[in-house]
N, C-alpha and C positions, 0 to 999 in steps of 0.2 A: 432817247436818254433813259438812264432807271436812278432810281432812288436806291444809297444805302444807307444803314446807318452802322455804328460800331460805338459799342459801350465798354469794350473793355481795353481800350488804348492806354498808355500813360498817361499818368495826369501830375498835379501841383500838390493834389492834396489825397488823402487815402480813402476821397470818399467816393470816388471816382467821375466818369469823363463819358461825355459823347458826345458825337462829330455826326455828322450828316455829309452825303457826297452824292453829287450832281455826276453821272458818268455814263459812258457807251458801255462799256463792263466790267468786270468783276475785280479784273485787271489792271485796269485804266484808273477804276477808284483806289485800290490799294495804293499806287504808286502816287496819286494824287494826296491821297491822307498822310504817307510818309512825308511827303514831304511840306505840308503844312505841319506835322507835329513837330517837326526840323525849327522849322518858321518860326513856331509857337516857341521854340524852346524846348520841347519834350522829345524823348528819346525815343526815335520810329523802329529802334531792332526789333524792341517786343511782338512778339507774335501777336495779333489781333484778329478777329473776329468780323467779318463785313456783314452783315446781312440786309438783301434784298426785299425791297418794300414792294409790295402789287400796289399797282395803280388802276384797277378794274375793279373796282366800288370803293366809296368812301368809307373812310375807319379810320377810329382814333388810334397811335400806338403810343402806349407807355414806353419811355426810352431808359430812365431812371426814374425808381420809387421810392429810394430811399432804405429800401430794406437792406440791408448787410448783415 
């Protein structure tokens, strides 16, 4: 399994959003995160961003900082 995450999905408010997705690919999480943002309420058209996490050393990652 890989690790994604996506920070620029829709969200509630304008400050924005990130999801995390447990998946076999890159594919697999797309359609998984649609259709949880469906779930959630939020609008899955949006083009969004997946990015892939290593898992061969540990590290911290920043997902949201707050800067805008």
């Amino acid at each position: 399994m890989n690790v994604y995450v996506c920070t620029d999905h829709e969200s509630f408010n304008p400050v924005g959003a990130c999801s995390v997705v447990i998946a076999a690919s890159e594919s697999e999480a797309r359609g998984l995160l649609e259709v949880a943002l469906c779930e959630h309420g939020l609008y899955a058209g949006k083009p969004f961003t997946l990015r892939q996490l290593s898992l061969e050393e540990p590290k911290a990652f920043i997902l949201v900082d707050g800067d805008y």
